[in-house]
Every structure is written in structure tokens, then in C-alpha cells.
C-alpha positions as a printed Julia matrix, in Angstrom:
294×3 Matrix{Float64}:
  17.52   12.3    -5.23
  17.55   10.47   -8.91
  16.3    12.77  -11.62
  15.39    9.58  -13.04
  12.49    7.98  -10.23
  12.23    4.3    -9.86
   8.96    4.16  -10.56
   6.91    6.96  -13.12
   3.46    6.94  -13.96
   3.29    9.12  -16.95
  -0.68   10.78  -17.7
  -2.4     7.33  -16.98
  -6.18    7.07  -17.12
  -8.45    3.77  -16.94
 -11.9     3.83  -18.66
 -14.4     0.93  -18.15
 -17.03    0.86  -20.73
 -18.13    4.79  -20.37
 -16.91    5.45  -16.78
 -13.67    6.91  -16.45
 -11.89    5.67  -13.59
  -9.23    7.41  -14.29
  -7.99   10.72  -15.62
  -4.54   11.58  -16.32
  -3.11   10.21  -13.27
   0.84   10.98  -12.96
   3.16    9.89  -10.3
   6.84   10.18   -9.28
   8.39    7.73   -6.64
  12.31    8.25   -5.71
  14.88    6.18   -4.65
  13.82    5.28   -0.96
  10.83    7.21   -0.73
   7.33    6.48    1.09
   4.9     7.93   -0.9
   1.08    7.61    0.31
  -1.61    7.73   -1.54
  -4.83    8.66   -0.13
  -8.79    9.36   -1.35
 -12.45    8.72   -0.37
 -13.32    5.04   -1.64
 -14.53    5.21   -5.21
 -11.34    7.7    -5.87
  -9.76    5.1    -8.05
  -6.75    3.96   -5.58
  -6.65   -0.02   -6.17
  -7.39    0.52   -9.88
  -4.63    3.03  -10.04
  -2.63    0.3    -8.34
  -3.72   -2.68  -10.89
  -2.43    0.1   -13.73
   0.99   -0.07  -11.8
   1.89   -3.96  -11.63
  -0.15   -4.7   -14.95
  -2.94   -6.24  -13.9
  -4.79   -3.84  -15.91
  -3.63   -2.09  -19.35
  -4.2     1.54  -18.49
  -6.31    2.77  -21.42
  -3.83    5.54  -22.11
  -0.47    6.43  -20.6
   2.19    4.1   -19.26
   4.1     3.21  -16.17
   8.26    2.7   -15.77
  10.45    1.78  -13.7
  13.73    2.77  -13.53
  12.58    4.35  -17.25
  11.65    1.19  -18.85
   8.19    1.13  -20.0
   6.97   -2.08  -17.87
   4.87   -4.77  -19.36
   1.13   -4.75  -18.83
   1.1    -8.66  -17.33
   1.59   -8.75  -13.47
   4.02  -11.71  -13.94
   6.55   -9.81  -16.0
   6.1    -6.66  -13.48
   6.84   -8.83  -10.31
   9.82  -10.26  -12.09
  11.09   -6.93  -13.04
  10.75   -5.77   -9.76
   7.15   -4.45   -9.22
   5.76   -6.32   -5.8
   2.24   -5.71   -3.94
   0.1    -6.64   -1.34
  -3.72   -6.67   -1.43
  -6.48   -5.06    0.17
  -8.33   -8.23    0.96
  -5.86  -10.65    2.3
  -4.49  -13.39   -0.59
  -3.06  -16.09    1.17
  -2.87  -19.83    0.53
  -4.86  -20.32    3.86
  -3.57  -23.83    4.16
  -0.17  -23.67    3.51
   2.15  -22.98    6.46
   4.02  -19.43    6.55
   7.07  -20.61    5.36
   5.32  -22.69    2.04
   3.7   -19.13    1.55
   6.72  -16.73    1.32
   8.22  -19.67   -1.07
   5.46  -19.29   -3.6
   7.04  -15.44   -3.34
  10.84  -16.51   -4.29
   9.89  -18.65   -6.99
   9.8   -15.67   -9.14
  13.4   -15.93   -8.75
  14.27  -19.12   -8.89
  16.58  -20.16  -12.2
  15.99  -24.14  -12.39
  15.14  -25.26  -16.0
  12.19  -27.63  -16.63
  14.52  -30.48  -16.61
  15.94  -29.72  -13.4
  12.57  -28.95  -11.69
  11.32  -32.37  -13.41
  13.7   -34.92  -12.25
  14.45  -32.87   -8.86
  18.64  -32.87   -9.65
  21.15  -30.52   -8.08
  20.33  -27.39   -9.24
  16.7   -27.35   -8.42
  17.58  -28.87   -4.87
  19.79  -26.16   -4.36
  17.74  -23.56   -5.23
  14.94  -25.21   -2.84
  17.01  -24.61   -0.24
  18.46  -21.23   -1.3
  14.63  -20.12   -1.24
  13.71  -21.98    1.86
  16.57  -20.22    3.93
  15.83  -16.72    2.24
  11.88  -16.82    3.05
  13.28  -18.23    6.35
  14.7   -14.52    6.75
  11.67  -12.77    5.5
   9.58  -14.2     7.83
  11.95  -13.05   11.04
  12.48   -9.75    8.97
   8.84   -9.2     9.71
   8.38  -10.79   13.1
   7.27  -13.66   12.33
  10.27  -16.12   13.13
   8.78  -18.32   14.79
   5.54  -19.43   13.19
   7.33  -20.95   10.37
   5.69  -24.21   10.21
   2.0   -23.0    10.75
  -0.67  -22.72    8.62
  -1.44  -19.26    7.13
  -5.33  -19.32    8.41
  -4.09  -20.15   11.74
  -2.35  -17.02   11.93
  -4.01  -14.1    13.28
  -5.17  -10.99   11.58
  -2.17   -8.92   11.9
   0.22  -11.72   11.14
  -1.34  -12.56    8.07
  -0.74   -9.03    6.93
   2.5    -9.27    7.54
   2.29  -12.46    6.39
   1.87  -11.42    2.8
   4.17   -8.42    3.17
   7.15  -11.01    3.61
   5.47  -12.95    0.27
   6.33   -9.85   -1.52
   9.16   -8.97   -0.4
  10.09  -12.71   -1.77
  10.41  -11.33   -5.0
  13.04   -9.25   -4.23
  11.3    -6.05   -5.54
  12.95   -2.52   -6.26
   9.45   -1.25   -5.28
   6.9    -2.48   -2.88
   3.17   -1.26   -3.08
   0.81   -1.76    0.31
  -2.95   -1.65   -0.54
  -4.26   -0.77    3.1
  -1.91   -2.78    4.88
  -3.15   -1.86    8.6
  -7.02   -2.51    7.45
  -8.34   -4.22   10.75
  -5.26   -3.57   12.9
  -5.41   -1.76   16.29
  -3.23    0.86   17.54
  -0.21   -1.82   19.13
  -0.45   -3.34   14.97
  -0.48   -0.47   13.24
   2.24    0.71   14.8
   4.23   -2.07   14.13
   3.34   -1.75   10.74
   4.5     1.94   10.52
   8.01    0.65   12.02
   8.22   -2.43    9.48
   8.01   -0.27    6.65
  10.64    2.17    8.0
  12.51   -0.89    7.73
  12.16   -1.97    4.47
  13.25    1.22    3.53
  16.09    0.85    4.99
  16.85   -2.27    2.55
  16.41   -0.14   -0.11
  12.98   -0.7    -1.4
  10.99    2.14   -2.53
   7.41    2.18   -1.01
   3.64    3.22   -1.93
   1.28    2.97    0.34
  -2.83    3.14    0.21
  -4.68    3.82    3.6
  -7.94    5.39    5.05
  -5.47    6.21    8.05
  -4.4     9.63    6.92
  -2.19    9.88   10.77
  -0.74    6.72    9.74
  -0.16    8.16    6.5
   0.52   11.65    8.02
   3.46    9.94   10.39
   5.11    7.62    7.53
   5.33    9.35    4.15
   7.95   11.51    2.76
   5.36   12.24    0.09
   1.52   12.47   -0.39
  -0.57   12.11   -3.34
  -4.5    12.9    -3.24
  -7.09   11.13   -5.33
 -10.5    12.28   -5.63
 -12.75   11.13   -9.01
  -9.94    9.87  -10.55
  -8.18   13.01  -10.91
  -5.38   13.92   -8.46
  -6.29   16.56   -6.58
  -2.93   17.63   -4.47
   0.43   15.95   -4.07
   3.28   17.16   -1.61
   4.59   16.7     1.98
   2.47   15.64    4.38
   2.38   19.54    5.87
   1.53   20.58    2.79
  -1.51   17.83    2.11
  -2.64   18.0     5.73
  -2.91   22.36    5.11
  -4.88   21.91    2.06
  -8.51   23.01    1.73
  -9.45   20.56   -1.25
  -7.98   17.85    0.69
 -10.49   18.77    4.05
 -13.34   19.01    1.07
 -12.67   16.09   -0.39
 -12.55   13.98    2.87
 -15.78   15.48    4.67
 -17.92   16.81    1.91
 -18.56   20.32    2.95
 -16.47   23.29    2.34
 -13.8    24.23    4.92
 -15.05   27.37    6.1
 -18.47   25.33    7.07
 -15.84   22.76    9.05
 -14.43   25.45   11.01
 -17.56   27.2    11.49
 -19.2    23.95   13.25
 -16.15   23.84   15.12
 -15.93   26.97   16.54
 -19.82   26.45   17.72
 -18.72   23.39   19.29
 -16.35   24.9    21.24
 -18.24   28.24   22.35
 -20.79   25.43   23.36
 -18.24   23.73   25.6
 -16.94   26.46   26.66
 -20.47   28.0    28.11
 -21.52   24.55   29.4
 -24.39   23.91   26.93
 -26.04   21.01   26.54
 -23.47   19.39   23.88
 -20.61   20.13   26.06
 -21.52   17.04   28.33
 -21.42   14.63   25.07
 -18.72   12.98   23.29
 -17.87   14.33   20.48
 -17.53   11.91   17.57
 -14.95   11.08   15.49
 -14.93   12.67   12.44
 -15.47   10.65    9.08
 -15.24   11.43    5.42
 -18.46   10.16    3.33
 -17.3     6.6     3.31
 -18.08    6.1     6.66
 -14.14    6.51    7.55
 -12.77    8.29   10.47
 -10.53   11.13    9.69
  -7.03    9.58   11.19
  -8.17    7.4    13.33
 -10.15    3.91   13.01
């Protein structure tokens, strides 16, 4: 790997008024890495994301890319190769797919005012450089053959991937995915997991937010743990998945409890008690979120 990463958060911390949303947050992405980051809601994930492509000025600490410090204005970041997706779903809901990933490779487009006014040679050229390039994206993500139809047509999955191909419009060194399988079922997600592989494979570095932690579990090369604000663990996914603050953190009890009620579940089933004859339920951290599965 790079000693230098492609993308460095260096001690960054976000404070609103007196809450401290974050504390000395630090992160190292590589050169075609997955990196996941995971937390109970209220950990500070999207705002540690908004610190990352300048939608926020972290309050101390800074983020690079590549080792230049990068602007705190989410134009600028996009256009130095910064991209993102959002938790809530940002389309233009009545613009077709294709008019979508457009708005995307405008960010690269090189027509002057001039040429843009009067609509000359250069500007149609580059309309048609970025209409056959977000013609790609969209087949890139499997979506190849819903150019012409409108974005709130589409559904839920293909939206998602909808505004994956917007970002990828930008032609970005590194791509960030607030929960991008949110909603999906187990055919979608999967999908998802494979499309990112994928984009790897172009060359894009990735960071990904989920709730999923076996989605997460099954795609990253690297995991980072928020709780609070603070990070709590980073590593492989063996390591992450091993650690006791990590179990904490996710179901609010001490491991040693966890096991315990395990244990008494299974000596339970095992003897035929009355709890052996009910489902057992998905476990879920204090969010309401199931523990790898939705």
C-alpha cells in the first residue's frame, strides 16, 4: 500500500454549540480499500461524513486527500475528487435517469460561459461527451436500460443505485456510501455488495456507513467503530467482529452478560423448556437495529 493514503482525516472533532459531536476522530483510507464505518445512531457517522466532503468545517483538525488539505465547501471537494451518496435519497425525482447522472458530470465539464451561453461547439461537444459517459454509468450499475425514465418512477433499489452512478459522474478518487442498502432486501443488498467490488476495481477508493455489520462484515478490507464521537476500535473485520467494546457498544450490556443469556438460552433448548418452542429474535443494538441482519 501508499504510505501516503488517499484520503486522511487527521484528529477531527465537530462541536455544535456545547455538544461535541465529535472528538478527535482520525482516519486512514488506502489506495483501493473498502473501509466501513460502523456505530449505534447518534455515534456521529453522517456528521463525520459532512467533515469529509466539506459540508461542514470540522471545528478542529483537517481532512486530505492525496495530502492536500481539502477545502471546507462540498463543491471544491467533489471537484477535487471527494464524491458521496446520501442517507435519504437526493434525487431530482422528475428528471429521467440519464438527466440525473448529467447533473453528476457537469462537475467536469470545461465549457466557458460564452460557450454554454450561445450553445457553440465546444459546449455541444461536451453535451454529448457527458451524455455518452453517464450513458455508461448507468449500465455500469445496471441500470442500462431505464435511461429515459423518470427518477421517482424508479424503484427503491434503483434509485440507490441511481445516485451511486450520479457520483460516480464526478469521476471521484474516493467514493463515500451513507447506508447505501437502507431499505433493500437480501437479492439488493447483495447486488450492492457486488457493485461496490466493482468500483473498486476502477480504482476508486471506498467508505462505507451501514447498520448491516454482515454486509459490512463481508465487504470491507477495513473497519472503523464509532461510539459518542470517539472511535472506539478500527481493524479487520476479524478483529472488529472479536472485540468486546464493539458487542458493548452495539447491545448495551457487557459481554459476559451476552454470553451468559446465551448460554441459558441454549441449556433451555436443549432441556425442552418452555422458550425452546419460541423464536428467538433477532438481536438489535439500542437503536432498534438488528445485529447483521435487517
Amino acid at each position: 500500500m501508499s504510505a501516503t493514503p488517499v484520503l486522511a482525516a487527521n484528529s477531527v472533532s465537530m462541536v455544535f454549540g456545547g455538544l461535541t459531536a465529535l472528538s478527535n476522530v482520525s482516519l486512514r483510507l488506502q489506495e483501493g480499500q473498502i473501509l466501513g464505518l460502523i456505530g449505534p445512531n447518534g455515534a456521529g457517522k453522517t456528521t463525520f461524513f459532512n467533515c469529509l466532503t466539506g459540508l461542514y468545517s470540522p471545528t478542529t483538525g483537517n481532512v486530505q486527500l492525496r495530502g492536500q488539505v481539502l477545502p471546507t465547501d462540498p463543491a471544491a471537494v467533489t471537484v477535487a475528487g471527494v464524491a458521496r451518496t446520501f442517507q435519504n435519497i437526493r434525487l431530482f425525482p422528475s428528471m429521467t435517469s440519464l438527466e440525473n447522472v448529467m447533473v453528476g458530470r457537469h462537475s467536469r465539464m470545461k465549457q466557458g460561459p460564452l460557450a454554454s451561453l450561445f450553445h457553440g461547439p465546444a459546449y455541444l461537444k461536451g453535451e454529448r461527451d457527458a451524455r455518452d459517459r453517464s450513458r455508461e454509468l448507468l449500465e455500469f450499475v445496471g441500470l442500462g436500460t431505464v435511461h429515459d425514465e423518470l427518477a421517482r418512477n424508479l424503484p427503491y433499489g434503483d434509485q440507490r443505485r441511481l445516485e451511486i452512478a450520479r457520483a460516480l459522474a464526478t469521476d471521484p478518487k474516493v467514493l463515500l456510501l451513507d447506508e447505501p442498502t437502507a431499505g433493500m432486501n437480501p437479492q439488493e443488498t447483495e447486488a450492492t455488495r457486488q457493485l461496490i467490488f466493482a468500483i473498486r476495481e476502477t480504482g476508486v477508493a471506498v467508505v462505507v456507513i451501514e447498520h448491516d455489520t454482515k454486509f459490512i462484515f463481508s465487504l470491507c478490507d477495513h473497519v472503523s467503530v464509532l461510539v459518542q464521537g470517539q472511535l472506539l476500535v478500527e481493524g479487520t473485520p476479524d478483529v472488529v467482529r472479536a472485540d468486546p467494546r464493539v458487542i458493548e457498544a452495539y447491545l448495551g450490556k457487557p459481554p459476559d452478560e451476552v454470553e451468559a443469556e446465551v448460554r441459558q438460552y441454549a441449556e433451555e433448548a436443549a432441556h425442552g423448556g418452555p422458550e425452546s418452542t419460541q423464536v428467538m429474535q433477532p438481536i438489535r443494538d439500542q437503536d432498534g437495529h438488528e445485529g447483521g441482519n435487517r
